[in-house]
Backbone of each chain as ProteinMPNN parsed JSONL, in Angstrom:
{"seq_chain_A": "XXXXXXXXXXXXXXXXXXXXXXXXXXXXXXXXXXXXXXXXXXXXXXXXXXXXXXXXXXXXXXXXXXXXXXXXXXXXXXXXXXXXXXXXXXXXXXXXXXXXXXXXXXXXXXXXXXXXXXXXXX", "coords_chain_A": {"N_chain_A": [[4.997, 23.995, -40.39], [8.383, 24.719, -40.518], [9.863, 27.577, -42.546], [12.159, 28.51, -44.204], [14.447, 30.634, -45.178], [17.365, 30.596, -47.723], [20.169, 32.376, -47.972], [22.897, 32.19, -50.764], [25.579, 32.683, -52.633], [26.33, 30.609, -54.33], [25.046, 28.092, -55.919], [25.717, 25.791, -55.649], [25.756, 25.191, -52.675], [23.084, 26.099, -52.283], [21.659, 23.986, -53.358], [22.199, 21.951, -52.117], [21.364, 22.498, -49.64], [18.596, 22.876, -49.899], [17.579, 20.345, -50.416], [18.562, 19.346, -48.249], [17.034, 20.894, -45.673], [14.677, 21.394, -46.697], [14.111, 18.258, -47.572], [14.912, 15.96, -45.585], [14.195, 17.871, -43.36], [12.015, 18.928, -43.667], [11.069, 21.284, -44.163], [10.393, 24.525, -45.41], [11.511, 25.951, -47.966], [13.252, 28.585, -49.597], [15.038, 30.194, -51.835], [17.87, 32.373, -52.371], [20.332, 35.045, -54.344], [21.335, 36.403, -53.954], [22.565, 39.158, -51.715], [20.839, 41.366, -51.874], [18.763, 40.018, -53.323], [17.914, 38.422, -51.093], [17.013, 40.274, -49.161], [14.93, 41.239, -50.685], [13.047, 39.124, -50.791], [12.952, 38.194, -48.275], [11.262, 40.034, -47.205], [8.98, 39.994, -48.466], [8.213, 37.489, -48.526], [8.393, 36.174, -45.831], [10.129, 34.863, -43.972], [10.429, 31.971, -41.253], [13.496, 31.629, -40.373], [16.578, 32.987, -41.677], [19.008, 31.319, -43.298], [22.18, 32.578, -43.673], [24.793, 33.249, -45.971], [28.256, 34.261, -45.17], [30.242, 35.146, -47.01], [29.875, 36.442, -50.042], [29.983, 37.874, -53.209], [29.673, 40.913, -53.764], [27.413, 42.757, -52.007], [27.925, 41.672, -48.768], [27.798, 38.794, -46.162], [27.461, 40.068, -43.598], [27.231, 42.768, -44.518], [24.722, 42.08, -45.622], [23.243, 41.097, -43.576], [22.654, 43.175, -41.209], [21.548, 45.482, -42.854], [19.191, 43.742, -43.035], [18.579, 44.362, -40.316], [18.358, 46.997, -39.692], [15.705, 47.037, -41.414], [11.953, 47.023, -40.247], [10.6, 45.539, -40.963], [11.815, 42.853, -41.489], [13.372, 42.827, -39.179], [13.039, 41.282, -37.003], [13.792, 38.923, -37.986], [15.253, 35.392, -37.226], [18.604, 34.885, -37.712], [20.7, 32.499, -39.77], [24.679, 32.24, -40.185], [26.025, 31.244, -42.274], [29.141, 29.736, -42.864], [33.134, 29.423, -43.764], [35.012, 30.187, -42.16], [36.631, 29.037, -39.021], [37.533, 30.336, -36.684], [37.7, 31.605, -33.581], [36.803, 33.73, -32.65], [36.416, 35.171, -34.873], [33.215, 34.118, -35.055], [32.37, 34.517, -32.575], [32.425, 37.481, -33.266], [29.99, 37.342, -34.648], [27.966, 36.383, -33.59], [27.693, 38.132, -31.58], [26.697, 40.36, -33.238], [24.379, 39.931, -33.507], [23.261, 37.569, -34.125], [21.333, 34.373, -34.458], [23.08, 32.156, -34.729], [25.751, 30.291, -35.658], [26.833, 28.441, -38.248], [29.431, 26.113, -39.954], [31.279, 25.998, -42.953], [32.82, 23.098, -44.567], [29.426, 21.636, -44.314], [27.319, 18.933, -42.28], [24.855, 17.771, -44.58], [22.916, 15.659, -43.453], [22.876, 16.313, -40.414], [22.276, 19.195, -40.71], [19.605, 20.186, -40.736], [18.896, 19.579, -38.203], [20.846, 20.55, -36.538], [20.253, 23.737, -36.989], [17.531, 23.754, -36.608], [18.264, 23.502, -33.368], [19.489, 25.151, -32.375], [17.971, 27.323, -33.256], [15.442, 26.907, -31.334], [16.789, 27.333, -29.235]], "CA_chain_A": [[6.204, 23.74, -41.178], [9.252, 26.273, -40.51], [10.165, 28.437, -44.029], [13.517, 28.703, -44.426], [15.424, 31.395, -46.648], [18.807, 30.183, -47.597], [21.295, 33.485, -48.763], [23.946, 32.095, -50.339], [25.995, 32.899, -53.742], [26.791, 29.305, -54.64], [24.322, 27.412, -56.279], [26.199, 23.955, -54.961], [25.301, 25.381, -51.625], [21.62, 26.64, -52.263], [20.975, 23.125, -53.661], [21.931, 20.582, -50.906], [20.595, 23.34, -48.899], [17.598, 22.815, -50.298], [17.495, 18.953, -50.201], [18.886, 18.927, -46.184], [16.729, 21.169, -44.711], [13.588, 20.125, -47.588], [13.578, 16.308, -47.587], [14.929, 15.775, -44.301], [14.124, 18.614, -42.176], [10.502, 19.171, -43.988], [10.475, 22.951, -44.154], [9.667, 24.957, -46.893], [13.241, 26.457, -48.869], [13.06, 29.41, -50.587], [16.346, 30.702, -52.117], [18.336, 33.992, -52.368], [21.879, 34.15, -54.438], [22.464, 37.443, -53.676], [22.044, 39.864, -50.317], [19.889, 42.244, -52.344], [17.928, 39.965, -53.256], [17.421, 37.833, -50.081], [16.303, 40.694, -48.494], [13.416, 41.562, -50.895], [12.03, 38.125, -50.34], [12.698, 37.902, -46.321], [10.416, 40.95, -46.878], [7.752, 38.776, -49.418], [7.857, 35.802, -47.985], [8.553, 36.15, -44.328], [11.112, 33.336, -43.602], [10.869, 31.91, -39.906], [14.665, 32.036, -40.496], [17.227, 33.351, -42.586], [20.376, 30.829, -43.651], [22.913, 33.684, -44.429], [26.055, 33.045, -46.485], [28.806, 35.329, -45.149], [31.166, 35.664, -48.103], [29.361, 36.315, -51.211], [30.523, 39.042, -53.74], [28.837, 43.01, -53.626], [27.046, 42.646, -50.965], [28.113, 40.359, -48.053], [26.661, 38.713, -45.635], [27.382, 41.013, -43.102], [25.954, 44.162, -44.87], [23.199, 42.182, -45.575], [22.911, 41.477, -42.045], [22.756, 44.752, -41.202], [20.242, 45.686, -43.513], [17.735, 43.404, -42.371], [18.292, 44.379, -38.454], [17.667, 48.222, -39.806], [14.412, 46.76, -41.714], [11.368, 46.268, -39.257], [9.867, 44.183, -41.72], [12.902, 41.95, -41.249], [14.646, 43.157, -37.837], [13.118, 40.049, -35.855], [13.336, 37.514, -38.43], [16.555, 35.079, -37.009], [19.293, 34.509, -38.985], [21.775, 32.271, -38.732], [25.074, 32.75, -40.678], [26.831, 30.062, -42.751], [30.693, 30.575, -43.177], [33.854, 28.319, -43.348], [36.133, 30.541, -40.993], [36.676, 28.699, -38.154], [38.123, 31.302, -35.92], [36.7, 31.722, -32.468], [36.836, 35.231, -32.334], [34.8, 35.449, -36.195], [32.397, 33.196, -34.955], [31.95, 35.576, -31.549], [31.686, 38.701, -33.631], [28.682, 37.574, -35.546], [27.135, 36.242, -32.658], [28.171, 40.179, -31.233], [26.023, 41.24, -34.365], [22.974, 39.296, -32.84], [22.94, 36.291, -34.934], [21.21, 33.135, -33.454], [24.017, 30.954, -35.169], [26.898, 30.063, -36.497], [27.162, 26.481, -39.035], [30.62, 26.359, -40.19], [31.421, 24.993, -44.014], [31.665, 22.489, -45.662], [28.328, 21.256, -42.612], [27.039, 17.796, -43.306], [23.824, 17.857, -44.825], [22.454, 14.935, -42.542], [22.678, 16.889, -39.419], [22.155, 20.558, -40.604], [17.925, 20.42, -40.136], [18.721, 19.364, -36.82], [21.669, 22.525, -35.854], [19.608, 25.078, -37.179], [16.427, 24.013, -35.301], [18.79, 23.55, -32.217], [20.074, 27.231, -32.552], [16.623, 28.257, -33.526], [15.163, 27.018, -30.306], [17.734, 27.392, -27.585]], "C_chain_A": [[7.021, 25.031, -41.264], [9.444, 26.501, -42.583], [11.335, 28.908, -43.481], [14.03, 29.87, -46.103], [16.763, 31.425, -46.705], [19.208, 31.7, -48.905], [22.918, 33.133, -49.28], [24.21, 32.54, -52.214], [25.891, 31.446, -54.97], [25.518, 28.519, -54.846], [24.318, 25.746, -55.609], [25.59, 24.001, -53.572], [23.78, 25.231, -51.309], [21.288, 24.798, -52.416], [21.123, 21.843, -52.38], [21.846, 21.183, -49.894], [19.132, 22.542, -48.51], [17.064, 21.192, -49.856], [17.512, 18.44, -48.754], [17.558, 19.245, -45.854], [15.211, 21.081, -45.486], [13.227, 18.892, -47.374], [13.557, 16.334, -46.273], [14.32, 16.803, -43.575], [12.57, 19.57, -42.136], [10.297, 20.383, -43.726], [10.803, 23.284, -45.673], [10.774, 25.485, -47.126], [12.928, 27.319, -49.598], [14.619, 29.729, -50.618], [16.625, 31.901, -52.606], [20.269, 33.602, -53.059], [22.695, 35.504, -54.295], [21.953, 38.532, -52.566], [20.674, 40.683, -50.96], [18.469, 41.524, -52.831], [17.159, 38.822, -52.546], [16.884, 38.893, -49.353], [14.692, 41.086, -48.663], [12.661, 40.309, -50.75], [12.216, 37.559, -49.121], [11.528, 38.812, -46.571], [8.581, 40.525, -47.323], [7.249, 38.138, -49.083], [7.873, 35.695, -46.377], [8.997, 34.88, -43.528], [10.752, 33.293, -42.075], [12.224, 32.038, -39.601], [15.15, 32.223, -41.804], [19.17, 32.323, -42.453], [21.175, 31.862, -44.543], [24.805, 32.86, -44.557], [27.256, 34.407, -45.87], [29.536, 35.961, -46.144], [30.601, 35.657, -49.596], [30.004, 37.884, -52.011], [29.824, 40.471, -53.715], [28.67, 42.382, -51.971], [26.947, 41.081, -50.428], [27.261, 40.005, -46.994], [26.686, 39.801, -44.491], [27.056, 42.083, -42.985], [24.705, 43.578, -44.734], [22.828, 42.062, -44.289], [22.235, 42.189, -41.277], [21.603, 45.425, -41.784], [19.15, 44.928, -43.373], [17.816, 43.509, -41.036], [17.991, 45.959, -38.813], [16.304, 47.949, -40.371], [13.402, 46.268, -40.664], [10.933, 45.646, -39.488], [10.945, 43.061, -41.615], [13.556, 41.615, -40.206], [14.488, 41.779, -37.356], [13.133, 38.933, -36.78], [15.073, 36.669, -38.174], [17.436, 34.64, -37.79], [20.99, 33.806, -38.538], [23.373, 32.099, -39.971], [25.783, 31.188, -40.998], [28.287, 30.611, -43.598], [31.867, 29.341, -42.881], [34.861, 28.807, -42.409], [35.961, 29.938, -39.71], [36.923, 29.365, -36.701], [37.313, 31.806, -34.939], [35.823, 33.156, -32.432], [36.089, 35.881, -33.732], [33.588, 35.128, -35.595], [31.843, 34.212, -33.51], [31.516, 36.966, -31.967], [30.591, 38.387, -34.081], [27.865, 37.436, -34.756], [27.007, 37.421, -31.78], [26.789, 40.588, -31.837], [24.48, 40.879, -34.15], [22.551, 38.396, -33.732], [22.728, 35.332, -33.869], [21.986, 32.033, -33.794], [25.066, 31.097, -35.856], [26.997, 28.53, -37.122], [28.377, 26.741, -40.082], [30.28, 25.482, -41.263], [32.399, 24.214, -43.653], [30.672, 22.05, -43.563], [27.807, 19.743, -43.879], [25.384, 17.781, -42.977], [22.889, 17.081, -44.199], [21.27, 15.793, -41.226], [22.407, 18.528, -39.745], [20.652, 21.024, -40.171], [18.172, 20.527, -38.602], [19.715, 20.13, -35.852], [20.742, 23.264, -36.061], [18.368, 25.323, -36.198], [16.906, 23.822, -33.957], [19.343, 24.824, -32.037], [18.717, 28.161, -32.315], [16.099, 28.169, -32.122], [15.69, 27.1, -28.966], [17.045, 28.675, -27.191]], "O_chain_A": [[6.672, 26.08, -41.805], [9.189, 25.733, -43.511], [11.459, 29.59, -42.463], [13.955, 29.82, -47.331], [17.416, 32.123, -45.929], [18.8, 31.949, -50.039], [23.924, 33.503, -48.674], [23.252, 32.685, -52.973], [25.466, 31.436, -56.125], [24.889, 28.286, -53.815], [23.454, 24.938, -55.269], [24.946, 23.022, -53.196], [23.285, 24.528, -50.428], [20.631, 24.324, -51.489], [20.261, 21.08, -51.942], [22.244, 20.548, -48.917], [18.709, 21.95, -47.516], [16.195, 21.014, -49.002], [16.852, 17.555, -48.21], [16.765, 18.317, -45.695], [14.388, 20.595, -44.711], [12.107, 18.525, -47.02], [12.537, 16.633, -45.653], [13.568, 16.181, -42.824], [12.104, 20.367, -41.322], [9.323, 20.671, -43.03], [11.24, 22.662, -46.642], [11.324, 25.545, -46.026], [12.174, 26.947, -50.498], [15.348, 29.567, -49.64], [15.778, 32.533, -53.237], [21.082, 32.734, -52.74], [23.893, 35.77, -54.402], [20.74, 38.737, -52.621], [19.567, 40.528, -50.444], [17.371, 42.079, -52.809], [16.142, 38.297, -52.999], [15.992, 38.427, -48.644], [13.756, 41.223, -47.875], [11.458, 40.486, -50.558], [11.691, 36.478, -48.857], [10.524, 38.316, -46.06], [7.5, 40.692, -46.758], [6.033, 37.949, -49.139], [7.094, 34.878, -45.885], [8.393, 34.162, -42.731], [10.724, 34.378, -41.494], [12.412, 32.58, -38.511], [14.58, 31.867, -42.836], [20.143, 32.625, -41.762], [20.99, 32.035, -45.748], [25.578, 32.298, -43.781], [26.971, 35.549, -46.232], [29.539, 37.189, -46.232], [30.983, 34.73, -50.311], [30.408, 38.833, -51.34], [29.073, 40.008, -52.857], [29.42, 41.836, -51.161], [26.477, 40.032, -50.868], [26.209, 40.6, -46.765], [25.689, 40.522, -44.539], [26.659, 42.618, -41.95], [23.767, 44.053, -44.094], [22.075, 42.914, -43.819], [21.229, 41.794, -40.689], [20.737, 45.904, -41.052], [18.064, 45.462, -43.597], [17.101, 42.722, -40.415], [17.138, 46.344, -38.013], [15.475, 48.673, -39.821], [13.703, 45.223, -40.088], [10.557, 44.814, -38.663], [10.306, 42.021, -41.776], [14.188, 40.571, -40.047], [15.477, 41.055, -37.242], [12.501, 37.934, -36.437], [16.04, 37.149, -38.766], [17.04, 33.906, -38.695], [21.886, 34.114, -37.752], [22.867, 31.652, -41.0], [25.992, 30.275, -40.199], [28.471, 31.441, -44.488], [31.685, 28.474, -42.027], [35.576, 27.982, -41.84], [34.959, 30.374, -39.145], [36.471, 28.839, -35.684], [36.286, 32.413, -35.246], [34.641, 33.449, -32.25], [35.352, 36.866, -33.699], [32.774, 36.05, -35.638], [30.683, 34.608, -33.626], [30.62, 37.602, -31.412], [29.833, 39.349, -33.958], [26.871, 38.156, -34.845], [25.909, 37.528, -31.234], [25.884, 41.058, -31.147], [23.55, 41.538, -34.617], [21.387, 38.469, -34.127], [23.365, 35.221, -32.822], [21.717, 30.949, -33.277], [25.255, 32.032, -36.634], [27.235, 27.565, -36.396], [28.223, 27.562, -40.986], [29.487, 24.547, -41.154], [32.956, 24.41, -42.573], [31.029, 22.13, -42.387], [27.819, 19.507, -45.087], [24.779, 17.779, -41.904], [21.782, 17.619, -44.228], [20.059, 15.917, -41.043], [22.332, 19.161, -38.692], [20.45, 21.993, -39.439], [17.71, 21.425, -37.897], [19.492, 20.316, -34.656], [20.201, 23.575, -35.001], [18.094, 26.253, -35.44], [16.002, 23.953, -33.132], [19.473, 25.149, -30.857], [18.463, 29.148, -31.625], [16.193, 29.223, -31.494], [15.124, 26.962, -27.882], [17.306, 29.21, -26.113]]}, "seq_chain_B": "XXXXXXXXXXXXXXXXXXXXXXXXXXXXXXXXXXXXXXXXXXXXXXXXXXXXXXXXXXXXXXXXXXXXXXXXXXXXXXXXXXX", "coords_chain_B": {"N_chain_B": [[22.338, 10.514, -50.765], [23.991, 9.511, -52.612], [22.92, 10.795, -54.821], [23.349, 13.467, -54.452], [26.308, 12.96, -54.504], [26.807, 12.561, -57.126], [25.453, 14.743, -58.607], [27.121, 16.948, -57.731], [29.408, 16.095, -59.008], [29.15, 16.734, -61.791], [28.649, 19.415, -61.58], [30.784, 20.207, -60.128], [32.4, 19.379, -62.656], [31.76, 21.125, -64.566], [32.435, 23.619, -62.953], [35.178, 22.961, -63.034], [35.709, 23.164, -65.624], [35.83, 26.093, -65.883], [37.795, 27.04, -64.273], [40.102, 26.136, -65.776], [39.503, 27.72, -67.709], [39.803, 30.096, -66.708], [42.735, 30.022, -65.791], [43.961, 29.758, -68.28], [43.674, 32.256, -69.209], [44.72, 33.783, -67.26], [47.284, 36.167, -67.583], [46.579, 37.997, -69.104], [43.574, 38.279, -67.866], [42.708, 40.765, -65.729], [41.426, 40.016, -63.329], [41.269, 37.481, -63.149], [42.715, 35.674, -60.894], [41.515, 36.717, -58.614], [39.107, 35.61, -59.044], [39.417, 32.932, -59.207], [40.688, 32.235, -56.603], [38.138, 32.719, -55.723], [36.787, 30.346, -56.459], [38.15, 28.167, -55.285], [37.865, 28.486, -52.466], [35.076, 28.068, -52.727], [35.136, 25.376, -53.592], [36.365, 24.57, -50.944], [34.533, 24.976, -49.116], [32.197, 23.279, -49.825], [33.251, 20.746, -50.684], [33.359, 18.063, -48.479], [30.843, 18.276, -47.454], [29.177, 17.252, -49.458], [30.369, 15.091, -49.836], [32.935, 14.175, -49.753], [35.629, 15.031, -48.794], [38.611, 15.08, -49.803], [37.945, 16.969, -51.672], [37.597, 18.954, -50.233], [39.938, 19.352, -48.546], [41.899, 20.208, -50.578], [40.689, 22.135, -51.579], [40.876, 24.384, -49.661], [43.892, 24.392, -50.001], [44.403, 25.51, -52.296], [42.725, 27.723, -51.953], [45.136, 29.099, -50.018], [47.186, 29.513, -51.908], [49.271, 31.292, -54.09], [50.188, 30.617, -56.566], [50.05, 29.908, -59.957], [50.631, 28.052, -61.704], [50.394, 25.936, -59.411], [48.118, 25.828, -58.629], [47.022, 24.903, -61.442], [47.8, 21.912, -61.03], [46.303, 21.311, -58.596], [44.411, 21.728, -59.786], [43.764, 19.662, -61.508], [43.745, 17.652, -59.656], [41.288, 17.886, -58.083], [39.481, 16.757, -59.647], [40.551, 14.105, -60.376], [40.169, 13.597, -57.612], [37.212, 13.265, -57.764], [36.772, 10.75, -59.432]], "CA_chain_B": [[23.907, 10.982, -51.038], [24.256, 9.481, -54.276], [22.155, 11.696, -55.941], [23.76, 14.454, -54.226], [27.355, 12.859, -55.211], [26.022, 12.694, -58.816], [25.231, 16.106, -58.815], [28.599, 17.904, -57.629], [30.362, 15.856, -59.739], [28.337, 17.475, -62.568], [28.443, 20.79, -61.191], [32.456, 20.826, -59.992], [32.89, 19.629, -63.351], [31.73, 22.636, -65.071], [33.334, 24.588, -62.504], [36.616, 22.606, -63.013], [36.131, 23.856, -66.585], [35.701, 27.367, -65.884], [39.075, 27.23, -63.406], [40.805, 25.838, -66.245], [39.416, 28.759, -68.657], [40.418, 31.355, -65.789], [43.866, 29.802, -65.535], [45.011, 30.382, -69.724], [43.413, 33.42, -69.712], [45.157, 34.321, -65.971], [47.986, 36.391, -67.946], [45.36, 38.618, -69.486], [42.417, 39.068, -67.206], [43.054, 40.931, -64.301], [40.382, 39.316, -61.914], [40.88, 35.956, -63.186], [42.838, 35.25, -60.282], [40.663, 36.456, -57.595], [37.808, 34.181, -59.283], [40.076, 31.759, -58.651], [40.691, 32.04, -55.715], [36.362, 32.431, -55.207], [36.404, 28.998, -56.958], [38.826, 27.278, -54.465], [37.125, 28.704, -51.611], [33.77, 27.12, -52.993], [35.587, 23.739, -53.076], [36.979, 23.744, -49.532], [33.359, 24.809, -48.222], [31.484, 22.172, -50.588], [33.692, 19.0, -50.932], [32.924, 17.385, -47.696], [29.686, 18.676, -47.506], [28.652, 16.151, -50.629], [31.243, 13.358, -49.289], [34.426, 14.072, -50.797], [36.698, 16.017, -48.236], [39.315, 15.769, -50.674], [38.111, 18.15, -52.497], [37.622, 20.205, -49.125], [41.347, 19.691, -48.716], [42.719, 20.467, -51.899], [40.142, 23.776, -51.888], [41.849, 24.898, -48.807], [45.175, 24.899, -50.378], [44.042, 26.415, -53.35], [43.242, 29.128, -51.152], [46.197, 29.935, -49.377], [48.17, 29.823, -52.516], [48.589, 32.287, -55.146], [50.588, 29.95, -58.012], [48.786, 29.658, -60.931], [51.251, 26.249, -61.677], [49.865, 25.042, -58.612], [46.501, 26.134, -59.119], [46.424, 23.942, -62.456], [48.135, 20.876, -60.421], [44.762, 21.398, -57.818], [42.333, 21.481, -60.573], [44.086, 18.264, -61.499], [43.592, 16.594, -58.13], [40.097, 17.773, -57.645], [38.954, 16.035, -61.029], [40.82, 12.625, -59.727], [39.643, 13.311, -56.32], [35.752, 12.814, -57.726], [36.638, 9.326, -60.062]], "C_chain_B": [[24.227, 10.279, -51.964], [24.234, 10.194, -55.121], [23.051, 13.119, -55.781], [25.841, 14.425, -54.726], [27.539, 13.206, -56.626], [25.802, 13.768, -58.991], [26.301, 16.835, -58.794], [29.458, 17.268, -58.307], [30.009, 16.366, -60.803], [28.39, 19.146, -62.688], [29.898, 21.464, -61.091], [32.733, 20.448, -61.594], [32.78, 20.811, -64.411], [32.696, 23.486, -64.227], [35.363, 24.52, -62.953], [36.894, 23.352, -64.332], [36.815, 25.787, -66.77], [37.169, 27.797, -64.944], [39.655, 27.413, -64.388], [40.741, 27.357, -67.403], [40.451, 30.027, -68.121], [42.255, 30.861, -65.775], [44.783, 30.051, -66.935], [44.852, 31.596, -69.699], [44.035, 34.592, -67.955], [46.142, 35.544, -66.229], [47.766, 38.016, -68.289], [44.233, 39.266, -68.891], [42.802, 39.513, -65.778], [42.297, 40.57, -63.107], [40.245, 37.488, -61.953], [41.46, 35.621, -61.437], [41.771, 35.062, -58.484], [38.906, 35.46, -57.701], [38.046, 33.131, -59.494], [40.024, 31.287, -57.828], [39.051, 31.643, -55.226], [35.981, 30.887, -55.519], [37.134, 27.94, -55.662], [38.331, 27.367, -52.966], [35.961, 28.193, -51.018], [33.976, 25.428, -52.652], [35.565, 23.144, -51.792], [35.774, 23.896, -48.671], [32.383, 23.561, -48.689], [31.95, 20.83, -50.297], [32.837, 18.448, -49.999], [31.578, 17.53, -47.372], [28.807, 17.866, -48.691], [29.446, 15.199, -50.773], [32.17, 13.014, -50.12], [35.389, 15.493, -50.099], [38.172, 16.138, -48.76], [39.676, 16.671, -51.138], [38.182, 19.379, -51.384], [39.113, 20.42, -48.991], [42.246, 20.618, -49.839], [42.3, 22.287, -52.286], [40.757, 24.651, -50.914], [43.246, 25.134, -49.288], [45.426, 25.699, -51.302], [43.896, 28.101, -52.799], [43.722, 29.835, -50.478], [47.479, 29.84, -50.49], [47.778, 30.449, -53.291], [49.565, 31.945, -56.502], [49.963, 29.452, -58.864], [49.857, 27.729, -61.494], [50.421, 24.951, -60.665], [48.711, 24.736, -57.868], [45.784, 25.089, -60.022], [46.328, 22.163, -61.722], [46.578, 20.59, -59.361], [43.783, 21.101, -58.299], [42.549, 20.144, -60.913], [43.222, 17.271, -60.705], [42.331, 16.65, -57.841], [39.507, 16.444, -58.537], [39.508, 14.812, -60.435], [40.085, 12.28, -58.618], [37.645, 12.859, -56.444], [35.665, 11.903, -58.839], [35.877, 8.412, -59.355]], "O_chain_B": [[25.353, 10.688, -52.247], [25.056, 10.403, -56.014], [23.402, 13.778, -56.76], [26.509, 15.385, -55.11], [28.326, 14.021, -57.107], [26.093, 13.912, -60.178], [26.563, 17.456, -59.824], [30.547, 17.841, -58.322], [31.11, 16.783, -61.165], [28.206, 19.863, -63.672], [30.284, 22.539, -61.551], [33.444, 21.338, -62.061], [33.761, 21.295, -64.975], [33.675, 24.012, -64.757], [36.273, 25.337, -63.088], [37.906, 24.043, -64.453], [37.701, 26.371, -67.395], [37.535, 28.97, -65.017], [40.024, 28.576, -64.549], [41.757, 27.921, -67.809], [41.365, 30.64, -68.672], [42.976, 31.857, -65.736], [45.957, 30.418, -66.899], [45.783, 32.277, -70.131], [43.765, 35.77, -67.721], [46.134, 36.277, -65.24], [48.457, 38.968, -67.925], [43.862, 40.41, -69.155], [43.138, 38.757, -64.866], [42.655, 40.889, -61.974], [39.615, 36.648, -61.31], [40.547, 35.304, -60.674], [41.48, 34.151, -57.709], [38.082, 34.972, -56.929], [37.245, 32.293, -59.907], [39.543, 30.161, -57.702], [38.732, 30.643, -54.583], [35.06, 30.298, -54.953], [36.483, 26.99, -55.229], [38.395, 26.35, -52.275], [35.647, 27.934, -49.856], [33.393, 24.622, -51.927], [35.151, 22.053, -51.401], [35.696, 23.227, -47.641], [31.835, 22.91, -47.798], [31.269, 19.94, -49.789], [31.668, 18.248, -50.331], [31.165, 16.494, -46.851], [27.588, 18.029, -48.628], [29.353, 14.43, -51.729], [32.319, 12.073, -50.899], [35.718, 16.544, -50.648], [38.916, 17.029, -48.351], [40.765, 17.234, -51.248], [38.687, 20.483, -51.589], [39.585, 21.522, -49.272], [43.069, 21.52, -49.683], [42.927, 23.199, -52.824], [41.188, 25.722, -51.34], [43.766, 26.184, -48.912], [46.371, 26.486, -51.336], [44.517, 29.137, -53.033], [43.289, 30.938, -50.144], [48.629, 30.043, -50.1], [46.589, 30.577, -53.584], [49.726, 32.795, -57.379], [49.244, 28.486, -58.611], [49.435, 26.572, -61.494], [50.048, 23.799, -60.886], [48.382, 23.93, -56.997], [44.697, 24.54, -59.841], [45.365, 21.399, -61.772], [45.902, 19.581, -59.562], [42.742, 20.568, -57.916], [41.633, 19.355, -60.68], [42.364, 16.444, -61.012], [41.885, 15.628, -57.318], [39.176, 15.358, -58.06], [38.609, 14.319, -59.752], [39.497, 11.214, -58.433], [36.968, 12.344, -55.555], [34.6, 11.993, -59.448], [35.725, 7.27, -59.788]]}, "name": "protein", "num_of_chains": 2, "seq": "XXXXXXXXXXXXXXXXXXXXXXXXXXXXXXXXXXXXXXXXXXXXXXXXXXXXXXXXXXXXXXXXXXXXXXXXXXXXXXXXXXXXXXXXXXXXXXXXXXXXXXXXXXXXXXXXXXXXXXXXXXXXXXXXXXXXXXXXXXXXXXXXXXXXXXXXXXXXXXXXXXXXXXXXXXXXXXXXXXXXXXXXXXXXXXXXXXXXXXXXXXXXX"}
C-alpha cells in the first residue's frame, strides 16, 4: 500500500485529498499544512510520494521543494506538485526542478489516485 | 460526492464568513486584501474539484480583480452558487 504525503495549506484540499487518494486509491494519507512541516514528516514517515501544494504562504512549494532535494533523507522521495497555473512554461519549470508531476487545480477527485500512480510509474 | 458536497458547503461557508469579515474590515487592515485575494484563489482551485465549477469560476474572477464592491458581489454568487 503506497503512503502518500499531501503538502498543502488548505484544509478543503488536504481533506478530499485524503478521501481520493484514501477510499479510492487505498494508500495510506498522511498530511502536511505547511512546507516546514511536511518536510519533518517526509523525514518520519517516509512517504513513497510527496503531493506538494505550490502556493502556500512562508514557505512555498518550491522552497520546500528544494529543501527536500538538498535533504538525503528526502532527496529521492518523488514529488509531484499540485498547482492551478495552467501555463505551459510553469508546468515545464517544475518539471526542470525534477518533479515527477504536475496535477493542475481544481483535479477531480475520481481520477486523481489514478494520475498520480500514472506519473509515479511512467 | 455527496458527502464531499456536504462538506464544502460547510467549510466555504465559514470561509464565505471570514471574506465577508475581511471585506468591512478591508479599510483598516492592511493585508485584508491580500487574504482575499488567498481566499478567491482557494475557491477557483476547490469549486470544481467538489462539483461546483461555479464556484471555480467566480474564484477566478475574484482573483484577477482588486474591487472590494466586486469582491462582496462574488461572495454573493458563491453562497447562491452552493443552494
Amino acid at each position: 500500500m503506497r503512503k502518500v504525503l499531501v503538502i498543502d495549506d488548505e484544509k478543503d484540499v488536504r481533506y478530499v485529498a485524503r478521501i481520493s487518494l484514501g477510499r479510492l486509491g487505498k494508500m495510506i494519507v498522511i498530511e502536511a499544512s505547511s512546507g516546514e512541516e511536511g518536510i519533518a514528516l517526509a523525514k518520519s514517515e517516509h512517504p513513497d510520494f510527496i503531493l506538494l501544494d505550490m502556493m502556500m504562504p512562508g514557505m512555498d512549494g518550491a522552497a520546500t521543494f528544494l529543501a527536500l532535494r538538498e535533504d538525503e533523507e528526502t532527496a529521492s522521495i518523488p514529488v509531484v506538485f499540485l498547482t492551478a497555473i495552467a501555463k505551459c512554461a510553469e508546468v515545464q519549470r517544475l518539471k526542470d526542478l525534477g518533479a515527477r508531476g504536475v496535477v493542475l487545480k481544481p483535479f477531480d477527485p475520481i481520477t486523481l489516485p489514478s494520475k498520480v500512480t500514472a506519473l509515479l510509474d511512467a | 460526492m455527496a458527502s464531499l458536497r456536504a462538506y464544502f458547503r460547510e467549510s466555504t461557508a465559514e470561509r464565505l464568513r471570514e471574506m465577508t469579515a475581511l471585506l468591512d474590515a478591508i479599510d483598516r487592515d492592511p493585508d485584508a486584501r491580500e487574504h482575499l485575494q488567498r481566499h478567491f484563489h482557494a475557491l477557483s482551485g476547490l469549486g470544481a474539484t467538489y462539483g461546483y465549477p461555479r464556484v471555480s469560476e467566480l474564484g477566478d474572477e475574484g482573483e484577477r480583480t482588486n474591487d472590494p464592491a466586486r469582491w462582496r458581489e462574488l461572495v454573493d454568487a458563491v453562497a447562491h452558487a452552493l443552494c
